[in-house]
Backbone as a printed PyTorch tensor [residue, N CA C, xyz], in Angstrom:
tensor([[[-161.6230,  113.2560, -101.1290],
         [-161.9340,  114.6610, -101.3360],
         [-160.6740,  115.5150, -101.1750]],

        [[-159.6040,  115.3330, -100.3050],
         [-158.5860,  115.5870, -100.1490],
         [-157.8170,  115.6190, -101.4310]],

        [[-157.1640,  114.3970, -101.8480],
         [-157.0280,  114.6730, -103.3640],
         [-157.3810,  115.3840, -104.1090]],

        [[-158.4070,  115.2570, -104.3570],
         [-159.2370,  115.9300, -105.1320],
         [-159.2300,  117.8730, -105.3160]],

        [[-159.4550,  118.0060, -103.9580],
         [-159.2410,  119.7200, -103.5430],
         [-157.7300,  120.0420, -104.0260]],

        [[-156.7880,  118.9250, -103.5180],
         [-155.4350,  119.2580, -103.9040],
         [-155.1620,  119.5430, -105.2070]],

        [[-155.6860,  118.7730, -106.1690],
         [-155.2830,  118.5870, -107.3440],
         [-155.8180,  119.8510, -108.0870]],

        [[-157.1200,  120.1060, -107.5820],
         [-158.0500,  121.4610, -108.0530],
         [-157.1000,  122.5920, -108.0460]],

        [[-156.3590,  122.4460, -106.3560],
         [-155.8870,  123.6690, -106.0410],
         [-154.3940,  123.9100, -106.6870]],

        [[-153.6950,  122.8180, -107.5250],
         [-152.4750,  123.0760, -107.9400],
         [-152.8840,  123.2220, -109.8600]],

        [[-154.1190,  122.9680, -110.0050],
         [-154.0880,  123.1420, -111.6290],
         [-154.4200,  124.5520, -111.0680]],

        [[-155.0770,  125.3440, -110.4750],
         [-155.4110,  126.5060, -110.2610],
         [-154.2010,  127.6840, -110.2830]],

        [[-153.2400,  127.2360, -110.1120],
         [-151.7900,  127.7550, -109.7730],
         [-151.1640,  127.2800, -110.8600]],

        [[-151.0130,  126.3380, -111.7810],
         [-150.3010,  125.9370, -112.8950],
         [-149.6170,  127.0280, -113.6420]],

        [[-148.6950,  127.3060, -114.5340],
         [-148.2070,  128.4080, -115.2080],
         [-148.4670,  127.3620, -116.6900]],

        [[-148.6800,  128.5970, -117.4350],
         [-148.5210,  127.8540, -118.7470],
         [-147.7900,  127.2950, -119.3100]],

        [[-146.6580,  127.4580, -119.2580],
         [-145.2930,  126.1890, -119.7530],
         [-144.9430,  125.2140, -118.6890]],

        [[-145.7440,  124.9250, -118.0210],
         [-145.7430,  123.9100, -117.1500],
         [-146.0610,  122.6050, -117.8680]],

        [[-145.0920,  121.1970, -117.4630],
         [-144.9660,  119.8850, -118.5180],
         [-146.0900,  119.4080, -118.7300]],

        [[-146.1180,  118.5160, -119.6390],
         [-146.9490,  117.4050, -119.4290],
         [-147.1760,  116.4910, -118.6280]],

        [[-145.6100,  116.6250, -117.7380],
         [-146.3000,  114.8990, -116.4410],
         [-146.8170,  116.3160, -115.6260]],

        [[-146.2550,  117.2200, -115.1820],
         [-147.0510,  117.8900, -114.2710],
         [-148.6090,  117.7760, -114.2050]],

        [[-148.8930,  118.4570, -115.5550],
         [-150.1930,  118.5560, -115.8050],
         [-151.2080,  116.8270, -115.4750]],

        [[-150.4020,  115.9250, -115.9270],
         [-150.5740,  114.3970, -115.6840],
         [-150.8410,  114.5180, -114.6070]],

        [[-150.5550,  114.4120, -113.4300],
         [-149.9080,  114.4800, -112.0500],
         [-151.4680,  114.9100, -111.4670]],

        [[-151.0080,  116.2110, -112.1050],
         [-152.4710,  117.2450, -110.9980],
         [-153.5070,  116.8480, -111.6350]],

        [[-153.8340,  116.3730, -112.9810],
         [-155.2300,  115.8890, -113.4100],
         [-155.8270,  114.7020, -112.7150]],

        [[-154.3960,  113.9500, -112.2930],
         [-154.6880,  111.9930, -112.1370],
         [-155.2110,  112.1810, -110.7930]],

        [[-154.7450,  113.5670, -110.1910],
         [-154.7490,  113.9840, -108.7600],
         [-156.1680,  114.1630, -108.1750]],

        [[-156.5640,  114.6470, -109.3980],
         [-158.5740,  115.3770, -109.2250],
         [-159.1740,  114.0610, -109.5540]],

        [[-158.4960,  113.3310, -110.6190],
         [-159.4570,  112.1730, -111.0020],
         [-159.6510,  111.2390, -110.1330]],

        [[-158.4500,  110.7680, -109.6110],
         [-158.6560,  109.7450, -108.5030],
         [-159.3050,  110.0090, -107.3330]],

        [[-158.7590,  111.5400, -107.1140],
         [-159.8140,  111.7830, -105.8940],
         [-161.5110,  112.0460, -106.0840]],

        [[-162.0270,  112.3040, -107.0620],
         [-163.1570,  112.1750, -107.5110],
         [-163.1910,  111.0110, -107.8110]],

        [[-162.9730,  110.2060, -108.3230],
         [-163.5010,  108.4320, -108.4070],
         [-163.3870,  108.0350, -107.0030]],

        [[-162.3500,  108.2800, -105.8760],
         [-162.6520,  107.3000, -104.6980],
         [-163.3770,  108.0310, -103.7710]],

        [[-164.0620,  109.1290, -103.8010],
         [-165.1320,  110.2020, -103.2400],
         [-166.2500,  109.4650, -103.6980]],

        [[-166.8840,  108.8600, -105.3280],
         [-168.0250,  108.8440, -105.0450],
         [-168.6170,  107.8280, -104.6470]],

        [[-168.0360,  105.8970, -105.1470],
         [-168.3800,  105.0750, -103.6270],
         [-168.3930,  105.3690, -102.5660]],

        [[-167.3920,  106.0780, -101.4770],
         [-167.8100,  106.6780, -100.5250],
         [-169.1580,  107.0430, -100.2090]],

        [[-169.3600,  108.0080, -100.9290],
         [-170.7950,  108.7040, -100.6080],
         [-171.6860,  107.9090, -100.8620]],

        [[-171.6550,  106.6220, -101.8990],
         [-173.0080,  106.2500, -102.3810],
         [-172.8610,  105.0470, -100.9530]],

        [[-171.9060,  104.9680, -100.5470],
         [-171.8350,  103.9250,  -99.2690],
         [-172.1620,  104.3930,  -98.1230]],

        [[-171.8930,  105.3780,  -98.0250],
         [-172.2030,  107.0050,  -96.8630],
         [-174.2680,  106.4480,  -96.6710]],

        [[-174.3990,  107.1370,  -98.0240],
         [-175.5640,  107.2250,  -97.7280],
         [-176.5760,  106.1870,  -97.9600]],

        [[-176.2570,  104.9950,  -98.1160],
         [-176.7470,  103.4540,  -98.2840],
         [-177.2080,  103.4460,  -96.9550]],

        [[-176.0650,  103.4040,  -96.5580],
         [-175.6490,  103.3870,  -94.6460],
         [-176.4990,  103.3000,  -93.5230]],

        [[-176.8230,  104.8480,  -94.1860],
         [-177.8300,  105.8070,  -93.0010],
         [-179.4540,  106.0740,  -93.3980]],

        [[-179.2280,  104.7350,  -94.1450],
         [-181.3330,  105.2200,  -94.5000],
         [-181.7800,  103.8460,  -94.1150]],

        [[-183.0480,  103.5700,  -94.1420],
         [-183.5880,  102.4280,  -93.9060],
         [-183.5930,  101.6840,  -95.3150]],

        [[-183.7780,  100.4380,  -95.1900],
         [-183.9320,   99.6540,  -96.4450],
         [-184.9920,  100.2190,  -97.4500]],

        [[-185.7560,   99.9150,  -96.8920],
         [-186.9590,  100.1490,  -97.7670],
         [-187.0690,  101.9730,  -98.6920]],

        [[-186.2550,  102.6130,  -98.5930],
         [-185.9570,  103.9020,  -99.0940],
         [-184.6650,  103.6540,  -99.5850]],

        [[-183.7760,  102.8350, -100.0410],
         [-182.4610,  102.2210, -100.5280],
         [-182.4060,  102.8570, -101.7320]],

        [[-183.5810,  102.4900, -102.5860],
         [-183.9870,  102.7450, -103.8650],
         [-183.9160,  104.1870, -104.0570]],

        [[-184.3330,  104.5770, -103.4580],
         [-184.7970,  106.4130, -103.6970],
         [-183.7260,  107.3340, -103.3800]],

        [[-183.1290,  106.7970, -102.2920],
         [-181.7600,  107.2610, -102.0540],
         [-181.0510,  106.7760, -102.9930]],

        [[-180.5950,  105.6360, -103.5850],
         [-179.9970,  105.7700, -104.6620],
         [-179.5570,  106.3570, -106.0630]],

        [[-181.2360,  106.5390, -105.7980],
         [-181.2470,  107.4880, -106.9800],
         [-181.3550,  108.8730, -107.2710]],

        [[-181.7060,  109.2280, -106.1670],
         [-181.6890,  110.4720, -105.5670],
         [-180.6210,  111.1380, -105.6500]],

        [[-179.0020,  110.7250, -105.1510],
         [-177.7430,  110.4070, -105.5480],
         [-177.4100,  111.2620, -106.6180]],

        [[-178.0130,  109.5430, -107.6490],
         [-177.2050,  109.7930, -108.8030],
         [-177.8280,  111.0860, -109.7980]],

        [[-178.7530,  111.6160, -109.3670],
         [-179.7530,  112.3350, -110.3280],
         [-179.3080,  113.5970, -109.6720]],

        [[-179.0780,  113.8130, -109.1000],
         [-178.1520,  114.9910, -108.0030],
         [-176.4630,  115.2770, -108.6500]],

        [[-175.7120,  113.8390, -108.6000],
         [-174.7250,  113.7870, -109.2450],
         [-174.6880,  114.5330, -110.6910]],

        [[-175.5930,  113.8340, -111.8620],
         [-175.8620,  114.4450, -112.7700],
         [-176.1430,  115.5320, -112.8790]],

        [[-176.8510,  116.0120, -112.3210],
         [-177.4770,  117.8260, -112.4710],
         [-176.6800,  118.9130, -112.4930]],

        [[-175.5600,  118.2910, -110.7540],
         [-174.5160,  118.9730, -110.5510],
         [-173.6090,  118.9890, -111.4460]],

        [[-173.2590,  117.6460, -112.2060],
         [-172.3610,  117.7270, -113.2360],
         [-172.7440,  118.7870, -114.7400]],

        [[-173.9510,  118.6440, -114.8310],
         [-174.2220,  119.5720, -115.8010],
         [-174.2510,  120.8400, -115.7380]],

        [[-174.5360,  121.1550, -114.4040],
         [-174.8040,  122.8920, -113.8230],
         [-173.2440,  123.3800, -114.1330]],

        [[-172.2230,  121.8110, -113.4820],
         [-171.1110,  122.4730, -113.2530],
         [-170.4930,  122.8650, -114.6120]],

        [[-170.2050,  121.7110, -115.3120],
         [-169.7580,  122.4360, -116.7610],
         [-170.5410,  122.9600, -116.9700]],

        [[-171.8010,  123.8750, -117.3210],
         [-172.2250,  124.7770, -118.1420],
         [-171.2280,  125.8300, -117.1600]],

        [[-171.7260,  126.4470, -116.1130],
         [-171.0090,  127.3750, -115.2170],
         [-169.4760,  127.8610, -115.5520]],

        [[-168.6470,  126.2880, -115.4780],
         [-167.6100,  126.6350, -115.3160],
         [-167.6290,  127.3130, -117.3260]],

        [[-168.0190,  126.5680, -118.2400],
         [-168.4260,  126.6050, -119.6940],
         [-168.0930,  128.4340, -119.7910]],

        [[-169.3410,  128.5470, -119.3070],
         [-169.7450,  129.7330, -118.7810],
         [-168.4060,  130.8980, -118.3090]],

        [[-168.1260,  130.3670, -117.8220],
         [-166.5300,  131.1890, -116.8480],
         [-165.5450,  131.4830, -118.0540]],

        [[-165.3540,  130.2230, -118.4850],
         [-164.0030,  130.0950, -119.3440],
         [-164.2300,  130.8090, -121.0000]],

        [[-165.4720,  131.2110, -121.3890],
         [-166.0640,  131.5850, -122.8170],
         [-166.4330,  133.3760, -121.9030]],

        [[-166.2080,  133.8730, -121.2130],
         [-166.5250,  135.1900, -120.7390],
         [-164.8040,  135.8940, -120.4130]],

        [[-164.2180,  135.0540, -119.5930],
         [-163.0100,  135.2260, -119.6010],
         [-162.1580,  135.8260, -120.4820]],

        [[-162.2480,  134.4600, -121.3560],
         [-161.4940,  134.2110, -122.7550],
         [-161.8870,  135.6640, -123.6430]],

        [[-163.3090,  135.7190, -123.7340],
         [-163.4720,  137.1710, -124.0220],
         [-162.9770,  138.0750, -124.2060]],

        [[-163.3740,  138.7050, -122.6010],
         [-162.9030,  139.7810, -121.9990],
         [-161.0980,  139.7120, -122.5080]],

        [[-160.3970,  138.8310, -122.0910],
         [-159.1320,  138.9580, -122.3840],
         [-158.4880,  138.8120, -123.5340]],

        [[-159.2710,  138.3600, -124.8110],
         [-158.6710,  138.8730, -125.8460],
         [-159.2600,  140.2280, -126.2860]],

        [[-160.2660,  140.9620, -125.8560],
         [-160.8320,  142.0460, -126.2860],
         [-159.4450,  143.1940, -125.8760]],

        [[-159.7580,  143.3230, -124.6920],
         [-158.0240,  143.8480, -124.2190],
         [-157.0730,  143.6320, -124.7480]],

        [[-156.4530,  142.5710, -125.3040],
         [-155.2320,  142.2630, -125.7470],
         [-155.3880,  142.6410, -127.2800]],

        [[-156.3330,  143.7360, -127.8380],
         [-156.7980,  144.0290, -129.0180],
         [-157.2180,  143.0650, -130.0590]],

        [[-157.9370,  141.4600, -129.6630],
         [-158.3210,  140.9440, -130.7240],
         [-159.6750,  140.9680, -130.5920]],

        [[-160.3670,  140.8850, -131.8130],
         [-161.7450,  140.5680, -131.5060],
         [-162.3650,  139.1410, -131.6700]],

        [[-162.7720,  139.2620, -130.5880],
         [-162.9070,  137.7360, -130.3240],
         [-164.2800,  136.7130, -131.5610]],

        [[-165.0080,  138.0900, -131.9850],
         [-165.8730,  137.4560, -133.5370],
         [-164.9550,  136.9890, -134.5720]],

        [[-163.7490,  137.8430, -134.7260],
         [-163.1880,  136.8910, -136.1700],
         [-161.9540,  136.5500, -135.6820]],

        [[-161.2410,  136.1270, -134.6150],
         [-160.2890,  135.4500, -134.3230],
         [-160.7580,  134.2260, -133.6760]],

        [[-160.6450,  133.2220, -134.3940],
         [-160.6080,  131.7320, -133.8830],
         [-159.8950,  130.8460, -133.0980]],

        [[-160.2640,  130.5500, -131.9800],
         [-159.5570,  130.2450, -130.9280],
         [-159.3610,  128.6660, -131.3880]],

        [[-160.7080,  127.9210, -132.3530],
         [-160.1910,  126.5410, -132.4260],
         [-159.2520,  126.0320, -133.3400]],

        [[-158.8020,  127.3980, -133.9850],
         [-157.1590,  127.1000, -134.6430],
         [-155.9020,  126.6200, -133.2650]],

        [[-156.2650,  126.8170, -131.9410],
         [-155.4870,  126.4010, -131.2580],
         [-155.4500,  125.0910, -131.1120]],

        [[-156.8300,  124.1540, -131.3080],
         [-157.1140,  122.4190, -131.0820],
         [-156.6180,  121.9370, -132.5170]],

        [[-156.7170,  122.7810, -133.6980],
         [-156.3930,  122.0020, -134.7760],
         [-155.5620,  123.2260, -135.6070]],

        [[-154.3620,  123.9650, -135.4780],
         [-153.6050,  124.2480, -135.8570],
         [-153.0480,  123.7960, -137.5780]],

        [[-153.3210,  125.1860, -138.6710],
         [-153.0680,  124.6250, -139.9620],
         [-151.2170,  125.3710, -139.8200]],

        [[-151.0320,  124.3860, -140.8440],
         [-148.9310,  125.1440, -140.8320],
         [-149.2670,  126.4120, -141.2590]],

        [[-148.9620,  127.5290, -140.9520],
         [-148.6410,  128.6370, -141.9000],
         [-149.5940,  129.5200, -141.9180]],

        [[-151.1610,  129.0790, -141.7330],
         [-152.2310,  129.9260, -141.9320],
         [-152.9060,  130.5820, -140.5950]],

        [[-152.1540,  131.0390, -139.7990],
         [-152.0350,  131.6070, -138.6570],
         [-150.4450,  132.5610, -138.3750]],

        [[-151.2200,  133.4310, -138.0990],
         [-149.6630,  134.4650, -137.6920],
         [-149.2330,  133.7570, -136.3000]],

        [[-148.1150,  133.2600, -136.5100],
         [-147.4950,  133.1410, -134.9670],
         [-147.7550,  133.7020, -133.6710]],

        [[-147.3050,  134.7830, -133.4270],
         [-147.5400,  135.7740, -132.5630],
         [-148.9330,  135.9600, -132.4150]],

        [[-149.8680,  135.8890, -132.9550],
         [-151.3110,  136.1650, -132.5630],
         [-151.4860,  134.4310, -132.0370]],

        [[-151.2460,  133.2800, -132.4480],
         [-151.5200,  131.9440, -131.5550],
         [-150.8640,  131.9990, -130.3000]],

        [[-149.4910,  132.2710, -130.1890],
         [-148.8300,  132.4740, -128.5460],
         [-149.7790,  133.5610, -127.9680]],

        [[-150.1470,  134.5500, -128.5780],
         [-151.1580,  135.6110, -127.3810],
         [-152.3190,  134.6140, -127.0460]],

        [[-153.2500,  133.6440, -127.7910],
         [-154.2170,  133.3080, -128.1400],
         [-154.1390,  132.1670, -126.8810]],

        [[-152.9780,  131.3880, -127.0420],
         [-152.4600,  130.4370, -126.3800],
         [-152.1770,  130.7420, -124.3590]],

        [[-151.5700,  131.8480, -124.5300],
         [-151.4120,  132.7440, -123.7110],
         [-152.7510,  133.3640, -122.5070]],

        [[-153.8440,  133.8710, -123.3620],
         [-155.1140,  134.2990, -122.8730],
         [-155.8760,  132.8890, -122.7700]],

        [[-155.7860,  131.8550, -123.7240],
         [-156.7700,  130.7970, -123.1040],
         [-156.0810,  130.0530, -121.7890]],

        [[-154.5440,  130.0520, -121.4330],
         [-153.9610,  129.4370, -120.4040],
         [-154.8020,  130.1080, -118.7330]],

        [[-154.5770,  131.8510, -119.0790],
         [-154.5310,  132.0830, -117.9490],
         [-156.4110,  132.3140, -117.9270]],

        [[-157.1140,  132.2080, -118.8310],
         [-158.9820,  131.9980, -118.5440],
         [-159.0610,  130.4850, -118.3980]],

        [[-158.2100,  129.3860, -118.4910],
         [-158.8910,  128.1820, -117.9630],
         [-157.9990,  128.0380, -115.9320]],

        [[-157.4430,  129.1010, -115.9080],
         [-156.9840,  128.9550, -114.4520],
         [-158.3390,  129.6030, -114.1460]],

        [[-159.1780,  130.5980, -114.3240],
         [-160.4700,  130.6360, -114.0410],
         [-161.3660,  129.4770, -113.5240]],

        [[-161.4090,  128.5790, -114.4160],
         [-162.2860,  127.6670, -113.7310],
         [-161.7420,  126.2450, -113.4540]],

        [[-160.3130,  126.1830, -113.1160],
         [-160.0760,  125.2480, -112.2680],
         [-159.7360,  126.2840, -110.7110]],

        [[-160.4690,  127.6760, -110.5660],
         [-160.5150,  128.1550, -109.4990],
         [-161.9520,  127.7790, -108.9590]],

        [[-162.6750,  127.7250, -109.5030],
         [-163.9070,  127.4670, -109.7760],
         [-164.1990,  125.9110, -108.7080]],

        [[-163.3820,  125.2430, -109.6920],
         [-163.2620,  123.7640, -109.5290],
         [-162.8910,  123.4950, -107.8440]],

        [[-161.5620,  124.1720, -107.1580],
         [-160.9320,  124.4040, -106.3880],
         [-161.8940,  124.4450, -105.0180]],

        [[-163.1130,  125.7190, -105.6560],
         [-163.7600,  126.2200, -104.5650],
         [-165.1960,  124.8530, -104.1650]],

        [[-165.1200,  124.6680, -105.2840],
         [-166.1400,  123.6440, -105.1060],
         [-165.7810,  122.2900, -104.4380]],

        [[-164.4400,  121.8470, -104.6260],
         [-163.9820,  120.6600, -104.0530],
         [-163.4430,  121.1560, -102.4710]],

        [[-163.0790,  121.8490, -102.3290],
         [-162.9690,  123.1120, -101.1740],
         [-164.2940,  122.7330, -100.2620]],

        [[-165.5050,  122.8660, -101.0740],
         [-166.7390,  122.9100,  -99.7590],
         [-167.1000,  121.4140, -100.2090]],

        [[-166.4290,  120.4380, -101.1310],
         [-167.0650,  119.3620, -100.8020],
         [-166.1880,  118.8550,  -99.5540]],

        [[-164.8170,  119.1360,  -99.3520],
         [-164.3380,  118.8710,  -98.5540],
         [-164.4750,  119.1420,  -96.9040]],

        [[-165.3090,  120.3040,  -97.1430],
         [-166.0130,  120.6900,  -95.4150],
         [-166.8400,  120.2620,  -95.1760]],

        [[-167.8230,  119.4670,  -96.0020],
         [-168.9220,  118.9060,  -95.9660],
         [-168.7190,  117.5310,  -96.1160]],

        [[-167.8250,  116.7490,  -95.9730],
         [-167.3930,  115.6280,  -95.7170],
         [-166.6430,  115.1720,  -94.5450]],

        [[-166.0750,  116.3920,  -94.4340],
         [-164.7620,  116.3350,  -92.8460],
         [-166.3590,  116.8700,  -91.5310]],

        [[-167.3390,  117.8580,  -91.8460],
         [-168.2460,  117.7710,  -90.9610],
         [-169.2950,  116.8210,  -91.1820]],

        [[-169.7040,  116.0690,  -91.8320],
         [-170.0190,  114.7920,  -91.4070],
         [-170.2630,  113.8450,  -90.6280]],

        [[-171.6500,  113.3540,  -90.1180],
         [-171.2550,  112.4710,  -88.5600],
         [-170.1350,  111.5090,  -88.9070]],

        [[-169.1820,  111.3790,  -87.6920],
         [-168.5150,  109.8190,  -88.1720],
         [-168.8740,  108.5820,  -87.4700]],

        [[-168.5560,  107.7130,  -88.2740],
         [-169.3720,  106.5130,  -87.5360],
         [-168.6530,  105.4320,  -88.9130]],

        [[-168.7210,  104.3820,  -88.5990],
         [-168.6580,  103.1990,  -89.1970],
         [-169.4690,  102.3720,  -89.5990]],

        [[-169.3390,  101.4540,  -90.8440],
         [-170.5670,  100.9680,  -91.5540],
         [-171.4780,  100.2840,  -90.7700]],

        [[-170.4600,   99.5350,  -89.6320],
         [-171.2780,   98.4330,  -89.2080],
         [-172.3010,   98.9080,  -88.2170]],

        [[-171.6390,  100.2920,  -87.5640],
         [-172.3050,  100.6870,  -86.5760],
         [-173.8210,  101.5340,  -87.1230]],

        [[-173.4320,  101.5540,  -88.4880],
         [-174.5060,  102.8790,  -89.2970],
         [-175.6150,  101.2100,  -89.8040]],

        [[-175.0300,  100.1310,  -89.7760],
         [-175.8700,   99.4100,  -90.3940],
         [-176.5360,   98.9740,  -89.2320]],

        [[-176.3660,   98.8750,  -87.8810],
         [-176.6310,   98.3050,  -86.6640],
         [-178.0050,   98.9970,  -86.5420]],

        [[-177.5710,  100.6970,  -86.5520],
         [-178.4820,  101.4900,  -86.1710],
         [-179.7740,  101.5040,  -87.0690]],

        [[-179.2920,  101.2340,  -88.4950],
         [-180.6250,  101.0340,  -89.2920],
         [-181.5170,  100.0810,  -89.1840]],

        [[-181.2670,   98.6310,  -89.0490],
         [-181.4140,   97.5880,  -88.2130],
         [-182.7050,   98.0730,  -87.2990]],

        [[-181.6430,   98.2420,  -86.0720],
         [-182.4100,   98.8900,  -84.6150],
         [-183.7000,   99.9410,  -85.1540]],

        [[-183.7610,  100.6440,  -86.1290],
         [-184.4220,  101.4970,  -86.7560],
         [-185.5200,  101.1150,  -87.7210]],

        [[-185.3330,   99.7430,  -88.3890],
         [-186.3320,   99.0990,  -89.3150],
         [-187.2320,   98.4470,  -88.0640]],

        [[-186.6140,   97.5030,  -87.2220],
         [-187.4370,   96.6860,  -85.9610],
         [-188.1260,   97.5820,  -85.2340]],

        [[-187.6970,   98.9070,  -85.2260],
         [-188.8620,   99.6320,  -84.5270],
         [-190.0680,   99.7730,  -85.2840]],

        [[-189.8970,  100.4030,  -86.3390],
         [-191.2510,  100.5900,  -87.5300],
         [-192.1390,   99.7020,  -87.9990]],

        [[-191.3890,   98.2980,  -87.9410],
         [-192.0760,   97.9170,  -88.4410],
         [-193.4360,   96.5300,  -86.9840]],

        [[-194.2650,   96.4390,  -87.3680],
         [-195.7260,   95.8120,  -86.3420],
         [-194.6500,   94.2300,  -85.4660]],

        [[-194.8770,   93.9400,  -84.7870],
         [-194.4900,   92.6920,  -84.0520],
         [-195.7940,   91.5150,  -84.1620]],

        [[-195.5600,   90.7890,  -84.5470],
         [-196.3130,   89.6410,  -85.0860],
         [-196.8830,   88.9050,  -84.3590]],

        [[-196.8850,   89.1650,  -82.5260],
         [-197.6790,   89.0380,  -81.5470],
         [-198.6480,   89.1550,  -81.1890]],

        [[-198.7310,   91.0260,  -81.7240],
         [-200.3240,   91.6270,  -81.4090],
         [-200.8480,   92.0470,  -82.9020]],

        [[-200.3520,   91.2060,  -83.8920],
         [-201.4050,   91.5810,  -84.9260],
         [-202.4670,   91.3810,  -85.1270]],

        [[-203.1510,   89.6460,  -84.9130],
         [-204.2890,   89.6830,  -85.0870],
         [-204.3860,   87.9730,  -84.6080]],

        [[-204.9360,   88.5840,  -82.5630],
         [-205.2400,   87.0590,  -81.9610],
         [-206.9630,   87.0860,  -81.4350]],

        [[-207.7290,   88.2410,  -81.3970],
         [-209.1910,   88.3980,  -81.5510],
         [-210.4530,   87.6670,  -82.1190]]])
């Protein structure tokens, strides 16, 4: 999660002529720390439930994972298409007949220069929008991981253990009548 917040928090700060390994760097930065965050958690919370709810917690998880992932891009979606807006409206373009996806697929010649560097310009500083976004969110996943009980697997598996043998009947007094 550490990573992760880091990496959030330096694309958040990026300048627009900033390189390509940079940009490399701080992306590989969020990615890795989001890939080794979510075994964690799905091990986190394996951990601390009883067996017999393994299933539900599992999936519980991942259906959580998903939702959030969708809430989050629409949101951030959301951020970066209001932004982008607002800041070419100001910068006197209108954002109905100026096409921003001449910036992903660029024709030679059939674009005024100077209106793609503004264009280029306003989408740099509306996607620092929502890797602020991003920032804040890896931000509280990170407080919510550092407050966390701590404990170790074996000791989290001990306790579940100790926790199934209670619940479940002892095979003594089930049925000697």
């Amino acid at each position: 999660m550490t990573l992760l917040t880091l990496g959030a928090f330096f694309m958040s700060r990026i300048e627009m002529n900033a390189g390509q390994l940079i940009l490399t760097i701080y992306m590989a930065m969020m990615g890795i720390g989001m890939g080794l965050s979510v075994p964690a958690f799905l091990i986190a919370v394996q951990s601390t439930i009883q067996r017999r709810a393994m299933g539900i917690a599992t999936s519980t998880l991942q259906f959580t994972r998903s939702i959030g992932g969708a809430f989050g891009v629409s949101v951030m979606g959301l951020v970066l298409s209001m932004a982008l807006t607002a800041k070419m409206a100001a910068a006197g373009l209108d954002p109905a007949v100026t096409s921003v996806d001449s910036l992903l697929n660029p024709l030679p010649g059939a674009t005024n220069t100077a209106i793609m560097e503004t264009l280029r310009a306003l989408l740099a500083d509306a996607m620092q929008n929502v890797f602020v976004i991003a920032f804040i969110a890896a931000g509280l996943g990170l407080i919510a991981t550092t407050l966390a009980p701590p404990g170790r697997i074996a000791q989290l598996v001990a306790q579940r253990a100790e926790a199934e043998t209670v619940t479940q009947p002892s095979p003594s007094g089930a049925s000697g009548k």
